[in-house]
LUMTIVEX-916052 format. One record per atom (N, C-alpha, C, O): atom name; residue in three letters; x, y, z. Coordinates in Angstrom, 3 decimals. Atoms other than C-alpha are relative to their C-alpha. Layout:
<pts>
   atomo   residuo       east      north         up
      CA       ALA          X          Y          Z
...
</pts>
This chain:
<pts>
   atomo   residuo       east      north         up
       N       UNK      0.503      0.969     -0.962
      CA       UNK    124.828    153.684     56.170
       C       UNK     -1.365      0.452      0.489
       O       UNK     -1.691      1.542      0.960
       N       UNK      1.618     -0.736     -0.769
      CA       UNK    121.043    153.656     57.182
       C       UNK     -0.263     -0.921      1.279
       O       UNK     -1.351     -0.949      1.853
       N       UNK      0.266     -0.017     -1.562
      CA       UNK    121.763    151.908     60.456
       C       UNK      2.142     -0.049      0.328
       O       UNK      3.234     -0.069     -0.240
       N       UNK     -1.592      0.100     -0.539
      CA       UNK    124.641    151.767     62.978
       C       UNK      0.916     -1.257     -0.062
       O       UNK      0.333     -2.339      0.006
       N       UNK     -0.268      0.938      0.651
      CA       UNK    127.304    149.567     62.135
       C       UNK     -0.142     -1.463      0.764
       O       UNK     -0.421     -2.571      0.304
       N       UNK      0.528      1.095     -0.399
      CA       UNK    126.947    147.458     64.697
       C       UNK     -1.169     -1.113      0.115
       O       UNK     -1.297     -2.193      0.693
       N       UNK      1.391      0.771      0.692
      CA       UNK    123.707    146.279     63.389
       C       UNK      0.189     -0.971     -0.859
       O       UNK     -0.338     -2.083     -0.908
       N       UNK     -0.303      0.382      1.560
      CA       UNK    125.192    145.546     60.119
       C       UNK      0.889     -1.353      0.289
       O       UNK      0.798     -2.371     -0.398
       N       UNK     -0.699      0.926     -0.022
      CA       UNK    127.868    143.459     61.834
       C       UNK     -0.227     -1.138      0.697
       O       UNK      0.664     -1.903      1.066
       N       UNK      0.489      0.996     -0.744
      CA       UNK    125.490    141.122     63.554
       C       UNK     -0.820     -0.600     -1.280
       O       UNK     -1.563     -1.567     -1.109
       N       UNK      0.216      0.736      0.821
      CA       UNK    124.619    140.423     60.084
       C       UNK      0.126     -1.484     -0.831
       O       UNK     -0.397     -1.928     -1.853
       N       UNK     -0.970      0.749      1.390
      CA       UNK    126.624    137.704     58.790
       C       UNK     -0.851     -0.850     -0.846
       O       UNK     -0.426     -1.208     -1.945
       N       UNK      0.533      0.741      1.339
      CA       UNK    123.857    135.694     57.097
       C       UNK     -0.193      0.891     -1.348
       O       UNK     -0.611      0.440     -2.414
       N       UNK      0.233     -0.575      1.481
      CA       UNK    123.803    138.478     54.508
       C       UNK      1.252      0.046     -0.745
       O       UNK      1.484      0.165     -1.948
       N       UNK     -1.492     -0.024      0.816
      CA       UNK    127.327    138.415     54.017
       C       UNK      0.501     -1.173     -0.196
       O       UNK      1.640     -1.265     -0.654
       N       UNK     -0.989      1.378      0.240
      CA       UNK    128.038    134.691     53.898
       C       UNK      0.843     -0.264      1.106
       O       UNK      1.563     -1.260      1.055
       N       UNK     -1.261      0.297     -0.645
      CA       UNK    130.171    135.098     56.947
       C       UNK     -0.242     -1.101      1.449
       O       UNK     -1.319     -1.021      2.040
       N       UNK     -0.182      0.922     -0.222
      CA       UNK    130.973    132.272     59.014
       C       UNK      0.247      0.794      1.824
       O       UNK      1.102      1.651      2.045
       N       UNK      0.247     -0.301     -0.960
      CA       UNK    129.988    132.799     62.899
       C       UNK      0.813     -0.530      1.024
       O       UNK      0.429     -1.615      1.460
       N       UNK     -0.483      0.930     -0.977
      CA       UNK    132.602    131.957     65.544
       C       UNK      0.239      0.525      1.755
       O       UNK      0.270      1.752      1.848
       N       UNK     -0.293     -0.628     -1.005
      CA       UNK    133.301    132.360     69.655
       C       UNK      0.711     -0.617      0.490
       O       UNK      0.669     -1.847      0.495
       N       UNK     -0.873      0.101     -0.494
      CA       UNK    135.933    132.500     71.313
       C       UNK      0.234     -0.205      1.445
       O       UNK      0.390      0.785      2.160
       N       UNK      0.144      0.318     -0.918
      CA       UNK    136.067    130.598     74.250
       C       UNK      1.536     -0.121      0.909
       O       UNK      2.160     -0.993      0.304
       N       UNK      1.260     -0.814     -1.197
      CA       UNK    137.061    131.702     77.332
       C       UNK      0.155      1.465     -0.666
       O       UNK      1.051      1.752     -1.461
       N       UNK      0.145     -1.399      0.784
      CA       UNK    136.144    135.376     76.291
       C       UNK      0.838      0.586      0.450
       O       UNK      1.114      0.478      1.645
       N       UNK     -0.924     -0.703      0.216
      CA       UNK    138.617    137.531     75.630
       C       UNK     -0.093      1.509      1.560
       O       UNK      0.763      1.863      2.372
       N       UNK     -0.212     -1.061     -0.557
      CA       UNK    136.915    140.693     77.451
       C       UNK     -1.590     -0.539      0.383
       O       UNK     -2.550     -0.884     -0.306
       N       UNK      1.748      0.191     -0.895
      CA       UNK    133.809    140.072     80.106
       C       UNK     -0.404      1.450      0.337
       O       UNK      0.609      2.118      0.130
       N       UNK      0.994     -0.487     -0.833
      CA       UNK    131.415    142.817     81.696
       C       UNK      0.823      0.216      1.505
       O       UNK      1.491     -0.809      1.643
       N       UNK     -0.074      0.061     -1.018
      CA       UNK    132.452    143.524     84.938
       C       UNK     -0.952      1.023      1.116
       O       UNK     -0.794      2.182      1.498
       N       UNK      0.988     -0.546     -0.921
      CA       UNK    129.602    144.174     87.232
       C       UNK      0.054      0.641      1.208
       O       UNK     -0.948      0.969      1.844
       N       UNK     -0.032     -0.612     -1.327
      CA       UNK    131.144    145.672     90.208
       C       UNK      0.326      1.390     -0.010
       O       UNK      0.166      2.224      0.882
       N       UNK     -0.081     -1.094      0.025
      CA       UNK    132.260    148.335     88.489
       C       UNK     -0.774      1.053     -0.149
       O       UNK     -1.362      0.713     -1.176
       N       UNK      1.024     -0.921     -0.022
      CA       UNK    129.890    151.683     88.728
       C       UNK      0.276      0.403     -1.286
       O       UNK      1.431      0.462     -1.708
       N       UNK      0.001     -0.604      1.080
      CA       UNK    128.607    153.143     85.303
       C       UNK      0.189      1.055     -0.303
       O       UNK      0.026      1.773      0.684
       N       UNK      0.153     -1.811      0.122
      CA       UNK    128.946    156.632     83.918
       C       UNK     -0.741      0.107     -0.816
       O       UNK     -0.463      0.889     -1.725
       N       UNK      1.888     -0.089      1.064
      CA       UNK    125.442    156.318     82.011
       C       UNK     -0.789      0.432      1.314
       O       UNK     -0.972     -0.141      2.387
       N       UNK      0.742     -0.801     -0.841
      CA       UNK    123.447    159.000     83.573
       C       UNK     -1.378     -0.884      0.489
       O       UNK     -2.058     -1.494     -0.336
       N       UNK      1.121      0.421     -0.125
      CA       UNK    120.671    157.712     85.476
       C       UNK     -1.578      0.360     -0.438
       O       UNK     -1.939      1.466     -0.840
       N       UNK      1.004      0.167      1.111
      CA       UNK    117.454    157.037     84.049
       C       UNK     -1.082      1.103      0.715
       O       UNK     -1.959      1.544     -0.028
       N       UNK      0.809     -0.887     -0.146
      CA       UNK    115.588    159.445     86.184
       C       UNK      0.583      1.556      0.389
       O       UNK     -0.006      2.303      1.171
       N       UNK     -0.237     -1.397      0.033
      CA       UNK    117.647    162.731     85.859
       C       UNK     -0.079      0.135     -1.614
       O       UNK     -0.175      1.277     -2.065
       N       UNK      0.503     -0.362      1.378
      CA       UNK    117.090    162.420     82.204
       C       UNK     -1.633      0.148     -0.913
       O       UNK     -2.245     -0.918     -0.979
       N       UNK      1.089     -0.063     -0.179
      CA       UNK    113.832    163.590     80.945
       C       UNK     -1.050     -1.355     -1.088
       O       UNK     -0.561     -1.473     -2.212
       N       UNK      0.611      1.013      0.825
      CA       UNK    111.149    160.481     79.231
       C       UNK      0.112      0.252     -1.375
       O       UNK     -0.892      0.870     -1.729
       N       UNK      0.457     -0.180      1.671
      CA       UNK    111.373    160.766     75.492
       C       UNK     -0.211     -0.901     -0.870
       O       UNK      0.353     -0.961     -1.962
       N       UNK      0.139      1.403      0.420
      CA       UNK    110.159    157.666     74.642
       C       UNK     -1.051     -0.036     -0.808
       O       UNK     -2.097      0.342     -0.282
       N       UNK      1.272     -0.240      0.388
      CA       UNK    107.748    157.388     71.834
       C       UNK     -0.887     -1.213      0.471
       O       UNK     -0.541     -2.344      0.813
       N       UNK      0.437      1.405     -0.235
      CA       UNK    104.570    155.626     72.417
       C       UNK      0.079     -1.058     -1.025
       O       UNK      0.247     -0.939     -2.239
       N       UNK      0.022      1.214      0.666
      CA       UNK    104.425    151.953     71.681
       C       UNK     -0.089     -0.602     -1.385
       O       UNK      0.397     -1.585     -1.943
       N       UNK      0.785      0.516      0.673
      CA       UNK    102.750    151.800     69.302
       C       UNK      0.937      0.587     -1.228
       O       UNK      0.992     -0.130     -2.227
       N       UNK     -0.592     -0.360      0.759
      CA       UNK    105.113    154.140     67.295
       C       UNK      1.215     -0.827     -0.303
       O       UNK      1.849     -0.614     -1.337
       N       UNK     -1.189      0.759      0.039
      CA       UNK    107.841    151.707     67.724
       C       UNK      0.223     -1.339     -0.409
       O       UNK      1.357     -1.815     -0.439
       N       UNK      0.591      0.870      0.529
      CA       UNK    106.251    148.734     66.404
       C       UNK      1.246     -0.673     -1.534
       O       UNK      1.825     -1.745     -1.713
       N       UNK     -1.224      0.213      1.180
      CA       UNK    108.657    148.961     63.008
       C       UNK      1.438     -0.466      0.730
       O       UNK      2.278     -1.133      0.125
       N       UNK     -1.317      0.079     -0.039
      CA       UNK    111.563    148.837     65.076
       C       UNK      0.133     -1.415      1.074
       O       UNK      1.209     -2.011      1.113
       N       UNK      0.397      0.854     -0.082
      CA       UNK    110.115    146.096     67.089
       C       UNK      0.175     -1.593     -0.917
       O       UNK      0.748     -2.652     -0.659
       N       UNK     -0.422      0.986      1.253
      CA       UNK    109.940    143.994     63.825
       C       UNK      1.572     -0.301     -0.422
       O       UNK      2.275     -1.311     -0.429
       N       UNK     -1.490     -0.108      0.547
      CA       UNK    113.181    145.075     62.539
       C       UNK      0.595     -0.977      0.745
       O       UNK      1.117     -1.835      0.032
       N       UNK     -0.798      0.308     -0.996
      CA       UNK    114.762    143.484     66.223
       C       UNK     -0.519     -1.520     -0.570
       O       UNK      0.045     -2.354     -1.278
       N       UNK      0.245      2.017     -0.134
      CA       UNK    112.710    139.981     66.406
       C       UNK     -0.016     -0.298     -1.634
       O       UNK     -0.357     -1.481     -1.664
       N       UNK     -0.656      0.192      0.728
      CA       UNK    113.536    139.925     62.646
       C       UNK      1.503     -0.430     -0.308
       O       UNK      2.060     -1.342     -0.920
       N       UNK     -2.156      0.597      0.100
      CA       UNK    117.545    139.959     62.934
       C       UNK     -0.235     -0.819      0.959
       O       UNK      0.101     -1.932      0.552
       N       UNK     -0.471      1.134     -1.010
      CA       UNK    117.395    137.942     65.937
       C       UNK     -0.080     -0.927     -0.381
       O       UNK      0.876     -1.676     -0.183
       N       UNK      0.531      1.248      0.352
      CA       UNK    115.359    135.138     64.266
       C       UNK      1.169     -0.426     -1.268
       O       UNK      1.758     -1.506     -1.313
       N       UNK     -1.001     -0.025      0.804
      CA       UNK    117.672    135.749     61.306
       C       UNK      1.416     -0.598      0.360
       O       UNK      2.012     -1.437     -0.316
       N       UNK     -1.251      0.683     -1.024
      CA       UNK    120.673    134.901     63.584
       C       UNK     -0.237     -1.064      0.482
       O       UNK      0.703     -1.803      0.189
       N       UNK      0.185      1.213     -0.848
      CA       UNK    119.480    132.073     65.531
       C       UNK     -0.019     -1.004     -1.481
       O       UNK      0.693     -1.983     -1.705
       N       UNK      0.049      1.120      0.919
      CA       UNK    118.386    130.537     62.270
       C       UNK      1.423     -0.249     -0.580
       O       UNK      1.805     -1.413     -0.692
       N       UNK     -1.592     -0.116      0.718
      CA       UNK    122.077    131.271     60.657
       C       UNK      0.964     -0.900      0.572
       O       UNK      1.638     -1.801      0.074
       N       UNK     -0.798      1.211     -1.147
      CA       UNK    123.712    129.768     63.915
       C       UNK     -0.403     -1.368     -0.287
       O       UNK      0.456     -2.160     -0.674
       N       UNK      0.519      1.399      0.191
      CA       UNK    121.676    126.661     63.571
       C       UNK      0.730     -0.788     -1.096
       O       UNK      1.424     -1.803     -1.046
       N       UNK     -0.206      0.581      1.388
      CA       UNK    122.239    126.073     60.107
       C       UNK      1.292      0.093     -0.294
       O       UNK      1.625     -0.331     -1.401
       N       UNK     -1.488      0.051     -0.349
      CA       UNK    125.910    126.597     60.923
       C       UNK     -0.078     -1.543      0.168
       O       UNK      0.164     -2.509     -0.556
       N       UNK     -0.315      1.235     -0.590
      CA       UNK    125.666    124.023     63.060
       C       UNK     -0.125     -1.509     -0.200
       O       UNK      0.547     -2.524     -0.018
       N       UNK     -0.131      1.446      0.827
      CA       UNK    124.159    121.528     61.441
       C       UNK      0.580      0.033     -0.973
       O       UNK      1.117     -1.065     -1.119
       N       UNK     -0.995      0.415      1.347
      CA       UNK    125.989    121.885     58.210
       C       UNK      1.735     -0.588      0.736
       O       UNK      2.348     -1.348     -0.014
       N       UNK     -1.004     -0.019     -0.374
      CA       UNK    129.220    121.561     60.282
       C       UNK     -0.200     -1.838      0.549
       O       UNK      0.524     -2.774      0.211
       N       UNK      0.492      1.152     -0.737
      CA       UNK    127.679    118.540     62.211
       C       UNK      0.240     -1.013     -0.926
       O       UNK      1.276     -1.676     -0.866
       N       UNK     -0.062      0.704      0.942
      CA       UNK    126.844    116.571     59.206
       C       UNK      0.161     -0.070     -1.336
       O       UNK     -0.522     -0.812     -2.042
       N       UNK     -0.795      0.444      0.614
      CA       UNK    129.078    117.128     56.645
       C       UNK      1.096     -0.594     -0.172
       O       UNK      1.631     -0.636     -1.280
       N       UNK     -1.215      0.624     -0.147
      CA       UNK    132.042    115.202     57.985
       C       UNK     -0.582     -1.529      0.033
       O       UNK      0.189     -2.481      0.158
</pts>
């Protein structure tokens, strides 16, 4: 694997697979509860600059666009083939 899998599994236009949600959601967020993700300023910056991150940048608004378009084209095929 050359990313994590959860990357892979926000794929499905590469796999053919068929996008669905499950309404009402199964498992929400719950915001009242406090995190155990160390806060952001006892850990020290190691952030590269910007400019180094540019590839991974792409990579992101790549799959996203990839997805939105996938959803769509879900949707209309579903729409108007009946």
């Amino acid at each position: 694997m050359s990313l994590p899998y959860d990357h892979e599994f926000d794929k499905a236009w590469q796999y053919g697979i068929k996008v669905r949600r499950v309404v009402p959601e199964v498992a929400t967020h719950d915001s009242h509860v406090a995190s155990t993700i160390a806060v952001a300023s006892e850990t020290p910056n190691r952030k590269f600059h910007w400019t180094r991150r540019m590839p991974t940048y792409r990579y992101r608004l790549g799959n996203e666009l990839n997805r939105v378009l996938h959803g769509l084209a879900q949707v209309l095929q579903e729409r108007f083939s009946r």
